[in-house]
N, C-alpha and C positions, 0 to 999 in steps of 0.2 A: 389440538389434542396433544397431550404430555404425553410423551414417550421415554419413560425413565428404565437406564438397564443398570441392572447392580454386577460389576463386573471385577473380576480376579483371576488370575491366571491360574490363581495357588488353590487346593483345596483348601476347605477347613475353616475358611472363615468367616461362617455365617451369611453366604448370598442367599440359601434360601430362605432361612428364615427370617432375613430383613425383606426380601422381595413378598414374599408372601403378608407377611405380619402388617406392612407398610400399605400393599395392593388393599387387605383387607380393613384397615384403619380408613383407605382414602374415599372406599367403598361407603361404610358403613357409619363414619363421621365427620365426613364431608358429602356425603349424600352425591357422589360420584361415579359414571357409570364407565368400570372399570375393567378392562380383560387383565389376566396374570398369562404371559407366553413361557411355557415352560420348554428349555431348549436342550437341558439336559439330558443325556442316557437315561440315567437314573431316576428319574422321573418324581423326584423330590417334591418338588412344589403340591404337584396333583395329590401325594401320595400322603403331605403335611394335611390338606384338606379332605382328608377323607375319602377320594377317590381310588378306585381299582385299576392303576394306570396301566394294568398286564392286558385287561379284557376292552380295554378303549380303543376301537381304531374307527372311522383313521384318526390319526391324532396330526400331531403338529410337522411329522417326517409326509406322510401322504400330500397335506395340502402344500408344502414347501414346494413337493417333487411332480406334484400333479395338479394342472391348472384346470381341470373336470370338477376338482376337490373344491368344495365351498365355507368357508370359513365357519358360517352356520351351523355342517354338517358337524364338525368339528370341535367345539368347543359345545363347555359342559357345565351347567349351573353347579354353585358351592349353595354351600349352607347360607353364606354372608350374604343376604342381601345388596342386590347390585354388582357383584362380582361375579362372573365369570373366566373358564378358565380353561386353556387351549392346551392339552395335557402331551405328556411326552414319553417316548420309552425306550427299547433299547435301540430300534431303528433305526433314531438319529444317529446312532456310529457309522451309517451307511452312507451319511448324508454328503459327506466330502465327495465321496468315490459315483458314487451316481449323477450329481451335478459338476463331476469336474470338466466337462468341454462347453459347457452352458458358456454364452457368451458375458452373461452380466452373474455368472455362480456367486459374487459379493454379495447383491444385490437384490436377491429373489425375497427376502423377506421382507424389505422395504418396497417391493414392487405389489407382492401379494396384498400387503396392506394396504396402500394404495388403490387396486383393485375392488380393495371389500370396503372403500370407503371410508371415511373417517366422523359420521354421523351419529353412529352407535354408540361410540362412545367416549369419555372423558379424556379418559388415561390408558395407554396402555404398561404394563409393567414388564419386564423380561428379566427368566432368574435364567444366566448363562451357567457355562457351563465352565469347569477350573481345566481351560488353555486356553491358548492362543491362533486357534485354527482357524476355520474356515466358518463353522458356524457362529463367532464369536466375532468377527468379522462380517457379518451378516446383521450380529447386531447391532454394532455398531455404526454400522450404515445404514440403519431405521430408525434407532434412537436421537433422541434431543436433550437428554439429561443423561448422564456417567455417573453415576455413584459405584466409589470405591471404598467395600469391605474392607480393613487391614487387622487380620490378627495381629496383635502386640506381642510379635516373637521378633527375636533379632532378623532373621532370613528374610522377613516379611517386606521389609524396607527397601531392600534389592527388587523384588515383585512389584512394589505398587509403584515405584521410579518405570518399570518397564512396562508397565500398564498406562502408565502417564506415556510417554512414548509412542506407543502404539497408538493412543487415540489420538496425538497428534498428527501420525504420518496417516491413518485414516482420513481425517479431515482434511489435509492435502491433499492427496490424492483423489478425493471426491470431491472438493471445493465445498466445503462442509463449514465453512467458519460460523457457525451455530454448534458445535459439536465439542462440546470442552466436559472435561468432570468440575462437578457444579459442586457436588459432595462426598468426604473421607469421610467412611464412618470407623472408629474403634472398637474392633471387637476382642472378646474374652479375656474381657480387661479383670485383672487383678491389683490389689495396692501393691507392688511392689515396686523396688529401684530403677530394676531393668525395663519394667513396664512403663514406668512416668518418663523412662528416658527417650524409649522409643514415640510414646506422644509427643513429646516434645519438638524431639525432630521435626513431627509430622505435621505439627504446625506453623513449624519452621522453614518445612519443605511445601504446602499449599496454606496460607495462611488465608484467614478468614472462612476457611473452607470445612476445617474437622468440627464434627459432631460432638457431643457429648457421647463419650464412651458406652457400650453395651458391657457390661458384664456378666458373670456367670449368675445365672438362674433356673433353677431347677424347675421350676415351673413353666418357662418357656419350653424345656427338654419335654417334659411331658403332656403341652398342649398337640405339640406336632406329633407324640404316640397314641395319643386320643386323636389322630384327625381334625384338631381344631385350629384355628388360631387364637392367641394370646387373649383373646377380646372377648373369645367365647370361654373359654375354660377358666381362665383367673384375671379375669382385668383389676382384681383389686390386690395384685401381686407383684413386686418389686419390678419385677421383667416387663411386665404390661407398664410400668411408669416409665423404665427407660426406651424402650419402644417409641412412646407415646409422644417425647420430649424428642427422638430422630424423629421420626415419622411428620411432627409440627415444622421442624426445621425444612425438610424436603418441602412440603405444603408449600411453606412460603418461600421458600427459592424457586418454584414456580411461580408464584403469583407477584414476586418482583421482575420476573422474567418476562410477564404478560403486562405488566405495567412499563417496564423497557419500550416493549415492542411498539408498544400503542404512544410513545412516545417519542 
């Protein structure tokens, strides 16, 4: 099962709407049976797809913190076919202070999962949340693929160096050497100077690893105010191409990763 988390410390740089857009593409044309874990407060994801993530519980805080909670009860069909989705809200800000003397608090999402098996489904997706804490840390110790958002602002470059980082000392310290970022993606990319410098870098700094850039698209903004994604609302729209063109890349950076293994 792929376990791919799109992760940033920084807000702002399109994790949900590549997590979500991505989860639903893998769902829906790759005929792939997919959970979206949304781990944020803010409950982004759920709330991209159309969900009421105020009146949802228990959502993704209960089953974390409570092993009675069954992953089933939990998660919530979308619209997209084949995806499913483990919705979140503001109780995950609780989530540090109530699991803090828990012997394995790193580790409780990769265990729960574990627990609820891994036959249901393909993929799982997880849109984190913008820092560096505890829950974010949780995912990265479930996860098997890192895909790193980078807004193309100068600041940005500082962020995704210390995100790379981080998932190194993760993977040490849980003997994870399966646990690297697989994919940069560029986001809110503009033609400008400063913008092609900051790519540059980026390719400079993970090579073979950046995407082709997402840009601004208005129709993406408004898929996620309709509750949809990209796929329902305008797939014949610029944003639905750039999506389309990440989302193949990720694809098959798994499935060289499944040809690795078997090799």
């Amino acid at each position: 099962m792929r376990r791919i988390a799109f992760i940033n410390e920084k807000g702002g740089t399109c994790k949900t709407t590549l997590a979500v857009n991505v989860a639903a593409y893998l769902a829906s044309k790759k005929q792939m049976r997919v959970l979206l874990i949304d781990l944020d407060t803010q409950g982004h994801a759920g709330k991209s797809l159309g969900l009421d993530v105020r009146t949802l519980e228990p959502n993704v805080f209960h089953w974390l913190t409570d092993p009675a909670i069954s992953l089933e009860r939990c998660m919530r069909p979308s619209a997209v076919s084949g995806l499913m989705v483990l919705p979140s809200y503001k109780q995950m800000s609780e989530f540090p202070v109530t699991v803090a003397q828990h012997p394995r608090r790193e580790r409780l999402l990769a265990d729960r999962l574990a627990q609820a098996g891994s036959d249901a489904f393909d993929a799982v997706v997880f849109d984190s949340p913008p820092s560096m804490g505890l829950t974010t840390f949780n995912i990265l110790s479930a996860a098997t693929e890192v895909v790193v958002p980078v807004a193309l602002t100068y600041l940005s470059l500082d962020g995704c160096a210390e995100v790379a980082q981080t998932v190194k000392d993760v993977a040490e310290r849980h003997g994870r050497s399966d646990l690297a970022i697989t994919r940069v993606v560029p986001t809110l990319y503009r033609k400008t100077a400063l913008a092609d410098e900051i790519l540059a870098k980026l390719e400079n700094y993970f090579p073979g690893l950046v995407t082709p850039p997402l840009g601004f698209n208005v129709k993406v903004d408004e898929s996620q105010s309709h509750g949809q994604t990209i796929w329902e609302y305008a797939p014949w729209s610029r944003g639905a191409q750039m999506l389309e063109v990440i989302a193949e890349e990720l694809w098959a950076t798994g499935r060289r990763a499944a040809v690795a293994h078997v090799a």
